[in-house]
C-alpha positions as CSV (number, residue, x, y, z in Angstrom):
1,X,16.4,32.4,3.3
2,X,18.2,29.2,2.1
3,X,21.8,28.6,3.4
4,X,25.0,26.6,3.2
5,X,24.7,23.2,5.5
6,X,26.9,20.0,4.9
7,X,24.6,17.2,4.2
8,X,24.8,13.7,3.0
9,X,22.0,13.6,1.2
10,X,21.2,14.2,-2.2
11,X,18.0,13.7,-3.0
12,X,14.9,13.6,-1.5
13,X,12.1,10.9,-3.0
14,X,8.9,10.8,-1.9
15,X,6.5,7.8,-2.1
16,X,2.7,6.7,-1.7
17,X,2.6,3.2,-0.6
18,X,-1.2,3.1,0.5
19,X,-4.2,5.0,1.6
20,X,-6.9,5.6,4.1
21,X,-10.5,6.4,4.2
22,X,-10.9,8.3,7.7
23,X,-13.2,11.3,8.7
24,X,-11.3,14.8,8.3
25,X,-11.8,15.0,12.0
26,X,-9.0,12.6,13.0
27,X,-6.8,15.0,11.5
28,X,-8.7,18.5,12.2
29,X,-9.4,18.5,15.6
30,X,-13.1,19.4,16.7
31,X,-14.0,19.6,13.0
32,X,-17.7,18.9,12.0
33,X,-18.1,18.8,8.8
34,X,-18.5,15.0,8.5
35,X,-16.2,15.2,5.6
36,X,-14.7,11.5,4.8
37,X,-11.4,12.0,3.4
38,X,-8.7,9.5,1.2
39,X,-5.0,10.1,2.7
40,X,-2.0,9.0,1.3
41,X,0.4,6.6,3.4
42,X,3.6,7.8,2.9
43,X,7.2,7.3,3.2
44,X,10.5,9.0,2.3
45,X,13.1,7.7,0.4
46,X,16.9,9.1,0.8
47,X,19.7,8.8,-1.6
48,X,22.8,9.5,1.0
49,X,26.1,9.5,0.8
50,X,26.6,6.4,2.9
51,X,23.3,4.5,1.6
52,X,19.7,4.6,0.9
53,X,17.6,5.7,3.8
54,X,14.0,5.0,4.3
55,X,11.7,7.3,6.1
56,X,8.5,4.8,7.2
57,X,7.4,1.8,5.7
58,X,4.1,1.8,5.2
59,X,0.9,-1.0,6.2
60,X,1.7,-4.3,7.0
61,X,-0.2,-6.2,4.0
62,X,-1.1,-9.1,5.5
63,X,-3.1,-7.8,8.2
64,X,-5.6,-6.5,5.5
65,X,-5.3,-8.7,3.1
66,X,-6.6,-11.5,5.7
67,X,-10.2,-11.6,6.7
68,X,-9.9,-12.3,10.2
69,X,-6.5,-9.9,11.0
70,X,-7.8,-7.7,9.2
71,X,-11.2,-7.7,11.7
72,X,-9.2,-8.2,14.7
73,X,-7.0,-5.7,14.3
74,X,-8.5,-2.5,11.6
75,X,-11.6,-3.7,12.9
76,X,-11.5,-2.0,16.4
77,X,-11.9,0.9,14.2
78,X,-14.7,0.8,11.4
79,X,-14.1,4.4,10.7
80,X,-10.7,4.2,9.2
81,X,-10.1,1.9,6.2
82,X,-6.9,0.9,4.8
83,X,-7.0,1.1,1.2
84,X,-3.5,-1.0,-0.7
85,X,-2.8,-0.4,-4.0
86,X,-4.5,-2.0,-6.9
87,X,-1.3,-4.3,-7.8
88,X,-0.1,-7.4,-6.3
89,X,2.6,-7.6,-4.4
90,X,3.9,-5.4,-1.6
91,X,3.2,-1.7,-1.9
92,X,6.7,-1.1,-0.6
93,X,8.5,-3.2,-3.1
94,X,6.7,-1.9,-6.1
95,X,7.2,1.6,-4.9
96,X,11.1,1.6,-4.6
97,X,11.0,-1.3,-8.0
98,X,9.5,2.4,-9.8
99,X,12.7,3.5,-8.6
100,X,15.1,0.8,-9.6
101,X,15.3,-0.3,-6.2
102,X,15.0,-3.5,-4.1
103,X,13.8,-3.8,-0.5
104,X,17.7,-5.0,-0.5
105,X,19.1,-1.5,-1.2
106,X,17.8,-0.2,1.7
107,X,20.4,0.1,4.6
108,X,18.8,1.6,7.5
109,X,15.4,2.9,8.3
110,X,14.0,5.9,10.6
111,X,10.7,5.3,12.4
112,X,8.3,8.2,12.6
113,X,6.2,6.6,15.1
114,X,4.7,3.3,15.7
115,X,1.2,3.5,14.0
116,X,0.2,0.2,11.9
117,X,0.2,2.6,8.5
118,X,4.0,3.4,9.5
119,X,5.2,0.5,10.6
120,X,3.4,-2.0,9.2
121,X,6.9,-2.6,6.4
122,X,9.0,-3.6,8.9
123,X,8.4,-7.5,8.4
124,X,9.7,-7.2,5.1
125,X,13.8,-6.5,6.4
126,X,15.7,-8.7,7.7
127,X,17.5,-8.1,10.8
128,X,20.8,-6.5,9.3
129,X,18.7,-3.3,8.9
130,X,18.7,-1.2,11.6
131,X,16.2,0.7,12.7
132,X,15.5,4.5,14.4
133,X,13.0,5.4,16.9
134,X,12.5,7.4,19.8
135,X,13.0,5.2,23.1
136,X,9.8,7.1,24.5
137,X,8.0,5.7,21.4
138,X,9.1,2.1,21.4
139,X,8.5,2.2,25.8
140,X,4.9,2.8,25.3
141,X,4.3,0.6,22.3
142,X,5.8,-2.1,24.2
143,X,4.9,-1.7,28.1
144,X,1.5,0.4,28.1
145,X,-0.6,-3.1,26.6
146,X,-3.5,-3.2,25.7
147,X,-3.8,0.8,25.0
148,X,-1.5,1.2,21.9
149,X,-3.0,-2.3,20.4
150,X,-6.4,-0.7,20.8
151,X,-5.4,2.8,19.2
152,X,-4.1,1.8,15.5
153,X,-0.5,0.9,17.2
154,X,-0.3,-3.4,16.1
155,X,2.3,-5.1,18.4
156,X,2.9,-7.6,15.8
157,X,4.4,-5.0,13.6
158,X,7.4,-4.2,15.5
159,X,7.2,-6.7,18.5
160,X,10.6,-8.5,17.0
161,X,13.6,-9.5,18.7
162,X,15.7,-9.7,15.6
163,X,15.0,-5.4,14.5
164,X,18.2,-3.6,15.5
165,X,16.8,-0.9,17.4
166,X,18.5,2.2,17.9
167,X,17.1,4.3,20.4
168,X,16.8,8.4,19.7
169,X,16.4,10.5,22.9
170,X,15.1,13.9,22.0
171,X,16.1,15.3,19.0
172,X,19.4,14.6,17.1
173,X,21.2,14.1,14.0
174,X,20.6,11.0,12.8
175,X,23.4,11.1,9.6
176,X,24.6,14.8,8.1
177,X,21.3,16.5,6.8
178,X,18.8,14.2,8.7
179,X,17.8,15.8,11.9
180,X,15.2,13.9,14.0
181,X,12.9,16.3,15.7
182,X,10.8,15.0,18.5
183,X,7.2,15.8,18.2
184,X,5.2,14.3,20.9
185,X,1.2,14.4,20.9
186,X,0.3,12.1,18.1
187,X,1.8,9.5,20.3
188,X,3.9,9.7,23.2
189,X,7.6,9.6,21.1
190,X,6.4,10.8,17.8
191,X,9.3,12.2,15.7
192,X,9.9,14.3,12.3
193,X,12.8,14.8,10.3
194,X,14.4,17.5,8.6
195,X,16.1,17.4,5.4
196,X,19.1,19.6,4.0
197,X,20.1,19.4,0.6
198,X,23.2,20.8,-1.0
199,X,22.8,24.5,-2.0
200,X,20.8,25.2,1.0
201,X,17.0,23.8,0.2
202,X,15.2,21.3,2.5
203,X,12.3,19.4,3.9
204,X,10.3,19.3,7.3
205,X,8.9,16.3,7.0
206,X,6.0,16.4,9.6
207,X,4.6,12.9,9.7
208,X,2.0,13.1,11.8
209,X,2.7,16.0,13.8
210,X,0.1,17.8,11.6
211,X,-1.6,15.6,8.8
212,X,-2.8,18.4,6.5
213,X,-1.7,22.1,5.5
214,X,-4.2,23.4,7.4
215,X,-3.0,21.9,10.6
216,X,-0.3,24.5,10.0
217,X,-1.7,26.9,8.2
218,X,-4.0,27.4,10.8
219,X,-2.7,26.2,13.9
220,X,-5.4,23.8,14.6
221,X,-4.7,20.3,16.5
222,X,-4.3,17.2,15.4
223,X,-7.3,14.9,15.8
224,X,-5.5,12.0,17.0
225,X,-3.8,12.1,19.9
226,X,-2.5,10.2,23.0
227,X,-1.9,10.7,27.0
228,X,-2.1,14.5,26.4
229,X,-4.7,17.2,25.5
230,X,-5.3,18.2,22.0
231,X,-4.2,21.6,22.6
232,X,-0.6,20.3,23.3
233,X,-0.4,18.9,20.0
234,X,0.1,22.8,18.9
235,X,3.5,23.2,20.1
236,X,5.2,20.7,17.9
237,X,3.4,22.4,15.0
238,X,4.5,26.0,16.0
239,X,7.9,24.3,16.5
240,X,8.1,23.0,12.9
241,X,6.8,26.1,11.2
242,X,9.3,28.0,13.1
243,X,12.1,25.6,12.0
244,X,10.8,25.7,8.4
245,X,10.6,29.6,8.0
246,X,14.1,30.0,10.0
247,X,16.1,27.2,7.7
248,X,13.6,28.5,3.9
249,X,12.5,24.8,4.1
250,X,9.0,23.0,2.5
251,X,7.1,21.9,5.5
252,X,5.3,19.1,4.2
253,X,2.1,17.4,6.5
254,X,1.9,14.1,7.2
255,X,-1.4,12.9,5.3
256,X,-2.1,16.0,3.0
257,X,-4.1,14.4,0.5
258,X,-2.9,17.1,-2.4
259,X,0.3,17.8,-1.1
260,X,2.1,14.1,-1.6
261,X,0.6,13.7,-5.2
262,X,2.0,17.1,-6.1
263,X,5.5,16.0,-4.5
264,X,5.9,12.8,-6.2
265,X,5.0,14.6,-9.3
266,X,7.6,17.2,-8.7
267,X,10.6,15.0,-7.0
268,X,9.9,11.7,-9.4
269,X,8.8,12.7,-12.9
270,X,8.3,10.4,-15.0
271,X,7.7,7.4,-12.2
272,X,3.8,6.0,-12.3
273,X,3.0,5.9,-8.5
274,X,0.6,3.4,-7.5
275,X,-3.2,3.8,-7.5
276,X,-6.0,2.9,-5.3
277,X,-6.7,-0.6,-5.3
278,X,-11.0,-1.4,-4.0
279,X,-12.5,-0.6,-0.1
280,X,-12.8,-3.2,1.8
């Protein structure tokens, strides 16, 4: 059942900024099917009362688009391939451009985890923008070397003295209507958001909490996961579902690869998303 919350947002916009060619059993844990799927690399973009907010930012171009970054760094893991969009430019940019938007407009940014295909935008703000993480998250992304670096986390994405951290602990309100949720398991300070809207709708946005629906659906662990078993990556799903059925929200997973077309179709008609550029 929807109800009355005061929020400072006003709409939600959801955006595809990349892809990835991985086998369904990073995201389904124990699943066999050999199944390679395409996932959308999202992000969130909030029109709020005191600004536009960015949820994520995407894969840091550069480390793809060069031959040897791209083997030192996606190379430690042949099985997932970053797939950018087939345009020039920044994904990012073109994405929030669709929108009207500059890379400008964009006054403060929340960090659902550290992962290169999250990340990976932050070179592309300067150092007025400030940025929201858990302190767990940015601890071990920092101090647990060479781990992270060898597990999809790339140090040179947020390894910056000039990003204006600021540090969650646990779950909090992050501005009315934006609720960071911590959701450990994917990594060690993983966070989602939820989203009110006036007149009582919303969003769980799970990131990677649970990639697909039928993480959820199903109650079935994520296939990547950190310093933990993969059976404790089920009580941060239970956690979300529970929060979307109490609040009537749209939980939404992290990497669904039919649920984010479907969203950017309903929440920004009329706006071409991007499109698959070529493998690698």
């Amino acid at each position: 059942m929807s109800r009355s919350v005061s929020t400072s947002v006003r709409r939600v916009i959801p955006l595809v900024v990349g892809w990835e060619r991985l086998p369904r059993s990073y995201s389904i844990h124990g699943d066999r099917s050999g199944e390679i799927l395409t996932e959308p690399v999202p992000a969130v973009l909030l029109d709020t009362d005191d600004g536009w907010t960015l949820i994520d930012t995407g894969i840091n171009t550069a480390l793809v688009r060069d031959r040897a970054l791209y083997e030192r760094l996606h190379g430690r893991n042949h099985a997932i391939v970053p797939i950018l969009p087939d345009a020039e430019g920044e994904p990012l940019e073109n994405a929030l451009a669709g929108h009207g938007l500059v890379l400008g407009d964009i006054a403060r940014i929340y960090l659902s985890h550290l992962h290169n295909d999250h990340a990976g935008g932050l070179r592309l703000f300067g150092p007025g923008v400030p940025v929201w993480v858990q302190r767990a998250e940015l601890e071990y992304g920092l101090s647990d070397h060479p781990f992270p670096e060898r597990h999809g986390m790339f140090r040179i994405d947020f390894d910056d003295p000039d990003i204006d951290w600021r540090l969650q602990d646990g779950d909090g309100e992050l501005t009315p209507g934006v609720t960071a949720v911590l959701t450990p398991g994917h990594t060690p300070g993983h966070q989602s958001f939820v989203v009110d809207l006036p007149g009582g709708e919303g969003y769980v946005f799970a990131f990677d909490a649970g990639d697909l629906t039928e993480n959820f659906d199903q109650e079935i662990a994520v296939g990547g996961f950190v310093h933990c078993e993969a059976e404790d990556t089920l009580a941060p799903i239970r956690m979300l579902k529970t929060i979307a059925a109490e609040r009537g929200y749209r939980l939404i997973p992290g990497h669904d690869p039919k649920v984010w077309p479907a969203l950017l179709e309903e929440l920004a008609p009329g706006v071409a998303p991007l499109t698959p550029g070529p493998l690698r």
